[in-house]
PyMOL CGO cylinders between C-alpha atoms (Angstrom):
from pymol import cmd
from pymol.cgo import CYLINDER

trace = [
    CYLINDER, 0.00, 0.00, 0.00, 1.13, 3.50, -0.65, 0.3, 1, 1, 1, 1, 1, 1,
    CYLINDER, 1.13, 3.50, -0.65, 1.45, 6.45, 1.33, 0.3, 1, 1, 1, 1, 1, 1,
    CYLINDER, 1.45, 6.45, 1.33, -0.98, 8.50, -0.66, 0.3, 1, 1, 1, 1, 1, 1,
    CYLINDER, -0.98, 8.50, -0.66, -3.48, 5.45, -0.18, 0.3, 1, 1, 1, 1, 1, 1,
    CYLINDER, -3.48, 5.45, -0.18, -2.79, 4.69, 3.28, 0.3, 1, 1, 1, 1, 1, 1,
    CYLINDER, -2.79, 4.69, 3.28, -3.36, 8.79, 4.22, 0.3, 1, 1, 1, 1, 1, 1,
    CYLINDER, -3.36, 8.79, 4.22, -6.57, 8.82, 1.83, 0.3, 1, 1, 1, 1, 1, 1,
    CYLINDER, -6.57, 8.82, 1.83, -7.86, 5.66, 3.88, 0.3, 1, 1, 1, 1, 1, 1,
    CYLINDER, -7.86, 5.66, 3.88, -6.85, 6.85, 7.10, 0.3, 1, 1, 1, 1, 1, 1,
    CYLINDER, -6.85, 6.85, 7.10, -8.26, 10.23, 6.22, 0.3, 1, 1, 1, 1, 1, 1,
    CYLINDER, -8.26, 10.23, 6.22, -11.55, 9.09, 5.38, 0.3, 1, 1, 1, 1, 1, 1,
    CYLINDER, -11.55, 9.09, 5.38, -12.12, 6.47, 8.38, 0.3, 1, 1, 1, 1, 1, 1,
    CYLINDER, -12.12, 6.47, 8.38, -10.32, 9.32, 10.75, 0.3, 1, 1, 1, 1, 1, 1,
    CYLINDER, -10.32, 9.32, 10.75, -13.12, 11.83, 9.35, 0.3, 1, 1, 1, 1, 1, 1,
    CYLINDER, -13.12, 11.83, 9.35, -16.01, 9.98, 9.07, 0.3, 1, 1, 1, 1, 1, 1,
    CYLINDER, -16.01, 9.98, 9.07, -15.16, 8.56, 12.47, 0.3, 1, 1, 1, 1, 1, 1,
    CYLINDER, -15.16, 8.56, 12.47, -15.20, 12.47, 13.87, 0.3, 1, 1, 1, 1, 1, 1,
    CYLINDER, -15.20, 12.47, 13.87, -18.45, 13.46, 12.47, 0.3, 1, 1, 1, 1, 1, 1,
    CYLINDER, -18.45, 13.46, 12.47, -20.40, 10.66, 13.95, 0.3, 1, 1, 1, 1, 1, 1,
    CYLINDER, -20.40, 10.66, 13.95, -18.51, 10.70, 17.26, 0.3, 1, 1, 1, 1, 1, 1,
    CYLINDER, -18.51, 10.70, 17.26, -19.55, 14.62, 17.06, 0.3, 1, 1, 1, 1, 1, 1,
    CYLINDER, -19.55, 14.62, 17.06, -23.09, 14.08, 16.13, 0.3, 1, 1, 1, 1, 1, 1,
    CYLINDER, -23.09, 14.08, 16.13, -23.44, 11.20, 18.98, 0.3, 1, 1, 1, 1, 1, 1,
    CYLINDER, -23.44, 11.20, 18.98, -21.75, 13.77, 21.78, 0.3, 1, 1, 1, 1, 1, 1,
    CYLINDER, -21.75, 13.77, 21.78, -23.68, 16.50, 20.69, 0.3, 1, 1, 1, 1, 1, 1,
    CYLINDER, -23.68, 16.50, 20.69, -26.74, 15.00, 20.80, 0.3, 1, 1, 1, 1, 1, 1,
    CYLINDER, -26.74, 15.00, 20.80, -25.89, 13.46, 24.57, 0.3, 1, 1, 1, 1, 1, 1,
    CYLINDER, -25.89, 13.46, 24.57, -24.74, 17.13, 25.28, 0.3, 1, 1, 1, 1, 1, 1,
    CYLINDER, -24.74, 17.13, 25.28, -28.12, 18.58, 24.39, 0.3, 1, 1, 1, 1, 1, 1,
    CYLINDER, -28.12, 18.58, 24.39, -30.31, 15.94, 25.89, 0.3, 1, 1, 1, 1, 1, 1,
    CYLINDER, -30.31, 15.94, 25.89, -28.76, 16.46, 29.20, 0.3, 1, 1, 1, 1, 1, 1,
    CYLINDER, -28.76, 16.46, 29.20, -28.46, 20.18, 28.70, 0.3, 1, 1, 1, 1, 1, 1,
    CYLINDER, -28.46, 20.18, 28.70, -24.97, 20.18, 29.16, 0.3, 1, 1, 1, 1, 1, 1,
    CYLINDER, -24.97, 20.18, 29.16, -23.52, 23.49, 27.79, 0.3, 1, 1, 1, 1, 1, 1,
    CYLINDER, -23.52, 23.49, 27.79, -20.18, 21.67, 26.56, 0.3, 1, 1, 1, 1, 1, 1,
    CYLINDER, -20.18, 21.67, 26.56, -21.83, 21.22, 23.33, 0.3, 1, 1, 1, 1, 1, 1,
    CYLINDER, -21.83, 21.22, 23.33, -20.19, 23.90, 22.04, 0.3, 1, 1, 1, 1, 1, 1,
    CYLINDER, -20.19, 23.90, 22.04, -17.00, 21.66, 22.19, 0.3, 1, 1, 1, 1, 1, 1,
    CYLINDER, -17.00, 21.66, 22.19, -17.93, 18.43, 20.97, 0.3, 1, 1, 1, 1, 1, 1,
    CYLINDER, -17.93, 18.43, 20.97, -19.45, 19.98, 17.79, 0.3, 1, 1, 1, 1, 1, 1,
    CYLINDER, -19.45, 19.98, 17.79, -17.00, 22.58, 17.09, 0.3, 1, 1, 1, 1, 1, 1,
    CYLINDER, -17.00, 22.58, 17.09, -14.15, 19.79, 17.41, 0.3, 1, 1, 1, 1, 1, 1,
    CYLINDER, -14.15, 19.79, 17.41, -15.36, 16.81, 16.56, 0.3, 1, 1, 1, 1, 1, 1,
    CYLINDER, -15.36, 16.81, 16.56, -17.21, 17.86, 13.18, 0.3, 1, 1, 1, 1, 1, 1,
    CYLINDER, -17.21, 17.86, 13.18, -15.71, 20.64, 12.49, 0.3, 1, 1, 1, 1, 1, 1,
    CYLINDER, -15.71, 20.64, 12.49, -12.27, 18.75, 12.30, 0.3, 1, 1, 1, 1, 1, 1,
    CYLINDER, -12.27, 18.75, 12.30, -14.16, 15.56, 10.78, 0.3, 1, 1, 1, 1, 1, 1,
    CYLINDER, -14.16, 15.56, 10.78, -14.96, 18.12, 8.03, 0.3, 1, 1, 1, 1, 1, 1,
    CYLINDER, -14.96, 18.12, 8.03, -11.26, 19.79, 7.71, 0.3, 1, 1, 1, 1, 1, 1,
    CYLINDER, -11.26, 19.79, 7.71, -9.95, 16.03, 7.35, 0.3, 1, 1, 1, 1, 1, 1,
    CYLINDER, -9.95, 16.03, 7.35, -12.60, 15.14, 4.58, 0.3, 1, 1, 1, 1, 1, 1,
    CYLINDER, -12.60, 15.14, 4.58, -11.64, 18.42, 2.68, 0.3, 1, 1, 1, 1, 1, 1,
    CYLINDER, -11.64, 18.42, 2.68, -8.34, 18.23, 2.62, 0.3, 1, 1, 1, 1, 1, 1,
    CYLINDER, -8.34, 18.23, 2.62, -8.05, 14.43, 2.09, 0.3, 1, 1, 1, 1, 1, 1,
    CYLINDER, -8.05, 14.43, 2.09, -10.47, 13.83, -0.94, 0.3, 1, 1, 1, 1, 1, 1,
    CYLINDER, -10.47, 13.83, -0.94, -10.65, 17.44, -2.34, 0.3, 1, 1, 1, 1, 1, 1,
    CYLINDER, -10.65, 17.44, -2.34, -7.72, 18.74, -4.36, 0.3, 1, 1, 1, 1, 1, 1,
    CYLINDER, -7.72, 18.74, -4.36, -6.48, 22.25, -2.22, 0.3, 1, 1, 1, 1, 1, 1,
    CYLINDER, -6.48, 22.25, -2.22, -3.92, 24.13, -3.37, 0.3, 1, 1, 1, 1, 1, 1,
    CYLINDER, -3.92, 24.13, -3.37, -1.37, 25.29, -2.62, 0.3, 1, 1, 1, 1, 1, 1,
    CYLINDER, -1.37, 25.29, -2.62, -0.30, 21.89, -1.03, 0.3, 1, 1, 1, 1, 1, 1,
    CYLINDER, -0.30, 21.89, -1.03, 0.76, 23.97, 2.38, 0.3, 1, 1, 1, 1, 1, 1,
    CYLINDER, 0.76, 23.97, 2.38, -2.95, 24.49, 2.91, 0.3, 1, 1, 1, 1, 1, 1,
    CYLINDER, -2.95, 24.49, 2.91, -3.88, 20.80, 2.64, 0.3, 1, 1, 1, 1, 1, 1,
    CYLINDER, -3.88, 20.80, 2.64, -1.24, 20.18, 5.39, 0.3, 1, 1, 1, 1, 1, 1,
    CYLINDER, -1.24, 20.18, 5.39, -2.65, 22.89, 7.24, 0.3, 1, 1, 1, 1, 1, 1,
    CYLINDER, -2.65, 22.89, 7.24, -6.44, 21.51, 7.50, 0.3, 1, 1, 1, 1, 1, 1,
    CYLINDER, -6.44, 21.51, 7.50, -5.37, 17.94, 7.57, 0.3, 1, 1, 1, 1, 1, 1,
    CYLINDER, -5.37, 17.94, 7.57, -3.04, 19.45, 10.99, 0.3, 1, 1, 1, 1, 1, 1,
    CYLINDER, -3.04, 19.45, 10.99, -6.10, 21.73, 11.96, 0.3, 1, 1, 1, 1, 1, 1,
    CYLINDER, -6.10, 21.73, 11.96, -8.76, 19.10, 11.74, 0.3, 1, 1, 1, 1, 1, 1,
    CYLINDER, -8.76, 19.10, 11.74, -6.56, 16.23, 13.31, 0.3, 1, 1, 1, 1, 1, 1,
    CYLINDER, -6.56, 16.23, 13.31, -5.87, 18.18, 16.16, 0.3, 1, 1, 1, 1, 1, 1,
    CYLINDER, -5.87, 18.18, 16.16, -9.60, 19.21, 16.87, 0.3, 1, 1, 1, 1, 1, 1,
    CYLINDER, -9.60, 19.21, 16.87, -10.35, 16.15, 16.85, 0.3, 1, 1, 1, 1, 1, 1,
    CYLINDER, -10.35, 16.15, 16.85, -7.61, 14.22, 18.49, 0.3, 1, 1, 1, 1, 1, 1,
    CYLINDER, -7.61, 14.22, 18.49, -8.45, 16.94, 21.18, 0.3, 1, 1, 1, 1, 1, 1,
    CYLINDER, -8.45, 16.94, 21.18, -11.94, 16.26, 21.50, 0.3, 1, 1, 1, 1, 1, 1,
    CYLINDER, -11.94, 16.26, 21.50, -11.02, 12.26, 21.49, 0.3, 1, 1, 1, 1, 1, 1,
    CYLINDER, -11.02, 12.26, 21.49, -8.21, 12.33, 23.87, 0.3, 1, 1, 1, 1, 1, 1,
    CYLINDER, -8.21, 12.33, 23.87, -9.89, 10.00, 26.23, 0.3, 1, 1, 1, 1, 1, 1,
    CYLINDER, -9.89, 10.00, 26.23, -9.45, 7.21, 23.80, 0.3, 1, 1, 1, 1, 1, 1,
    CYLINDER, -9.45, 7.21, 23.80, -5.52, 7.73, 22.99, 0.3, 1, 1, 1, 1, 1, 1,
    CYLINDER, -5.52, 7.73, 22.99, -6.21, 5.60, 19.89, 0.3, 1, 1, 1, 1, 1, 1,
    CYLINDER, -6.21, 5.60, 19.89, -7.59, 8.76, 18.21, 0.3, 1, 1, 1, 1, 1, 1,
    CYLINDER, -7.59, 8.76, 18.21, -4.96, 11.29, 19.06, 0.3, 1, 1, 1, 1, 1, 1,
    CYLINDER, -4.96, 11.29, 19.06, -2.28, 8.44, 17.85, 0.3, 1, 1, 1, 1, 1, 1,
    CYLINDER, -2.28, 8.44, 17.85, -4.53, 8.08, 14.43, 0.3, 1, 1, 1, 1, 1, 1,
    CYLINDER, -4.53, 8.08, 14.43, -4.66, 11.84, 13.94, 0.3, 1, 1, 1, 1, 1, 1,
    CYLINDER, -4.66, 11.84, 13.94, -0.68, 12.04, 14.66, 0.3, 1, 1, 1, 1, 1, 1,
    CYLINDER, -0.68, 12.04, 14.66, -0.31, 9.45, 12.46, 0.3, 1, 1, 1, 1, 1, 1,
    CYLINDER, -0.31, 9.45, 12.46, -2.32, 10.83, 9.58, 0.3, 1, 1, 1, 1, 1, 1,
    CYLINDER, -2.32, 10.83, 9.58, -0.43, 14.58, 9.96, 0.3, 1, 1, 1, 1, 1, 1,
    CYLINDER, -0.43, 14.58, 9.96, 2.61, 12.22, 9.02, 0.3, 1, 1, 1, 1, 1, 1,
    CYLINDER, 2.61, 12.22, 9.02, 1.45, 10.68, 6.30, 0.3, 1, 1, 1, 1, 1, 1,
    CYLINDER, 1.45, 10.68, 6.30, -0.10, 13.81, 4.78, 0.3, 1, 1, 1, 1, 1, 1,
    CYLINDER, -0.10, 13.81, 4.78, 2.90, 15.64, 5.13, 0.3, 1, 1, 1, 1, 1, 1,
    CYLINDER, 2.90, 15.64, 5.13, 5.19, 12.52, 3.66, 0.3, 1, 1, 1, 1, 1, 1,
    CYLINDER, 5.19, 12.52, 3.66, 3.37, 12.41, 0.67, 0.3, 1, 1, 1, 1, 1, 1,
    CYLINDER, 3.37, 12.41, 0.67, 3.09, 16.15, -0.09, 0.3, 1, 1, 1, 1, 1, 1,
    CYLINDER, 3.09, 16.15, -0.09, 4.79, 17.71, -3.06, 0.3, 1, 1, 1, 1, 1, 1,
    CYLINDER, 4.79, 17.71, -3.06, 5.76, 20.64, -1.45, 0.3, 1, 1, 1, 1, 1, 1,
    CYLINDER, 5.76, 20.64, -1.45, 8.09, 18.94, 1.05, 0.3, 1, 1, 1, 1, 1, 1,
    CYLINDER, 8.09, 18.94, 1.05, 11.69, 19.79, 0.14, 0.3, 1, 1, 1, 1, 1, 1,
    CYLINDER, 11.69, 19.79, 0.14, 13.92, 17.69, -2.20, 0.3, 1, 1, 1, 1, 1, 1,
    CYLINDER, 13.92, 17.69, -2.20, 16.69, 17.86, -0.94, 0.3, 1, 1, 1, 1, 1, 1,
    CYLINDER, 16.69, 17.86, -0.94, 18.71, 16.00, -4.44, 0.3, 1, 1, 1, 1, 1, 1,
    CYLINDER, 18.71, 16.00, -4.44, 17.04, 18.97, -6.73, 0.3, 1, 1, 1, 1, 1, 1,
    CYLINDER, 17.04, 18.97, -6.73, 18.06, 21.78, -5.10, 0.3, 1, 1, 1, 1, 1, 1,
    CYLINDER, 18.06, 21.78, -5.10, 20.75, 23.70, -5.89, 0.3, 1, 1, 1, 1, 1, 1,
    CYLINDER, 20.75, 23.70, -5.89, 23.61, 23.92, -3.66, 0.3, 1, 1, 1, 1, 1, 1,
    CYLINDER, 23.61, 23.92, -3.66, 23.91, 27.50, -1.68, 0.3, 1, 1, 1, 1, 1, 1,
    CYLINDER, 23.91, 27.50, -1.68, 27.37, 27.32, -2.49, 0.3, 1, 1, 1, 1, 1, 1,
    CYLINDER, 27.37, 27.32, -2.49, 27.17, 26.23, -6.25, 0.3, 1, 1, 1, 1, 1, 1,
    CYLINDER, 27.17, 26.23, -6.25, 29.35, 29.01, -6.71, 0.3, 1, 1, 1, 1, 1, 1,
    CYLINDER, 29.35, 29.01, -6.71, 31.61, 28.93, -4.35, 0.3, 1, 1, 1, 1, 1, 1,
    CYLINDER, 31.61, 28.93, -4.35, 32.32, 24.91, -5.85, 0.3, 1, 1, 1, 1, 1, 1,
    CYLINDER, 32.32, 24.91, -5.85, 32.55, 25.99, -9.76, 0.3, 1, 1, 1, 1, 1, 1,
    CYLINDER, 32.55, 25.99, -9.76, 35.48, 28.55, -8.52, 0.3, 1, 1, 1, 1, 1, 1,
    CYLINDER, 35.48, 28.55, -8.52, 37.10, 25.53, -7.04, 0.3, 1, 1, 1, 1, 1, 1,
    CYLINDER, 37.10, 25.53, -7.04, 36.98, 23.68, -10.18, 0.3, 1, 1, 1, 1, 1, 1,
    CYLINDER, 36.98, 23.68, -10.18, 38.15, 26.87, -12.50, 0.3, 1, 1, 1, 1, 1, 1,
    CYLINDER, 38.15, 26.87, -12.50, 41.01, 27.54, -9.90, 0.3, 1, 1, 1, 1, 1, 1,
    CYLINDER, 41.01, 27.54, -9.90, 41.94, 23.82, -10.24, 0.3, 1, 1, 1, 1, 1, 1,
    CYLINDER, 41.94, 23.82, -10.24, 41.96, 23.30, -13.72, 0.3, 1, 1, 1, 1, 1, 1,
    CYLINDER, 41.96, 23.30, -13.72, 43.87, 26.48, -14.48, 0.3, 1, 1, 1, 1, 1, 1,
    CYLINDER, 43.87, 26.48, -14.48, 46.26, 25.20, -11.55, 0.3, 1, 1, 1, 1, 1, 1,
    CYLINDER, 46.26, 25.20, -11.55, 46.30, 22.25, -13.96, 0.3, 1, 1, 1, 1, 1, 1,
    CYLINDER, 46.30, 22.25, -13.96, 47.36, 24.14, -17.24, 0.3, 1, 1, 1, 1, 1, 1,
    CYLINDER, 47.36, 24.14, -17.24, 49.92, 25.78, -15.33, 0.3, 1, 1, 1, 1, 1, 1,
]
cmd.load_cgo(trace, "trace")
């Protein structure tokens, strides 16, 4: 399995899983009048919804996506922090959204900062060569 699969898969079972767990608290929260429901909704399906976005919907620039994937997982890994599986998910999905990003630095394309100072080594030893 890929990266870009396993974040897309993780993505969609990490956001799905939000939006229900928000609907269920919120509706406990309002049949017990328990003002904390502006928490669990907030969180919960608001970062449910980030996650969905950013997983299955093409955003660019690519720093965005990494930014509502990171939003969203930490709303929710918030909100779920009682379970410690769903913070660990949500860490885990941050990684694997920023892993397969484009935007992430490669490291083998980009010019050196001293590509200049290395070409005047290799004049100063080929005239040091010719003599």
């Amino acid at each position: 399995m890929t990266r870009a699969r396993a974040a897309r898969l993780l993505g969609g079972f990490l956001g799905l899983t939000y939006i229900v767990l928000g609907l269920v608290e919120s509706t406990i929260a309002i049949r017990g009048s328990d003002p904390i429901v502006f928490f669990w909704f907030p969180a919960l399906c608001g970062g449910g919804a980030l996650i969905l976005t950013s997983t299955f919907k093409d955003v660019r620039p690519p720093l965005l996506s990494i930014g509502l994937v990171t939003t969203g997982a930490l709303a929710g890994g918030l909100a779920t922090a009682w379970t410690i599986v769903g913070p660990i998910l949500s860490i885990a999905l941050i990684v694997l959204r920023i892993s397969r990003s484009p935007a992430r630095l490669d490291r083998s394309r980009s010019p050196s900062p001293f590509l200049f100072d290395e070409l005047d080594d290799q004049e100063s030893s080929k005239r040091a060569c010719l003599g």
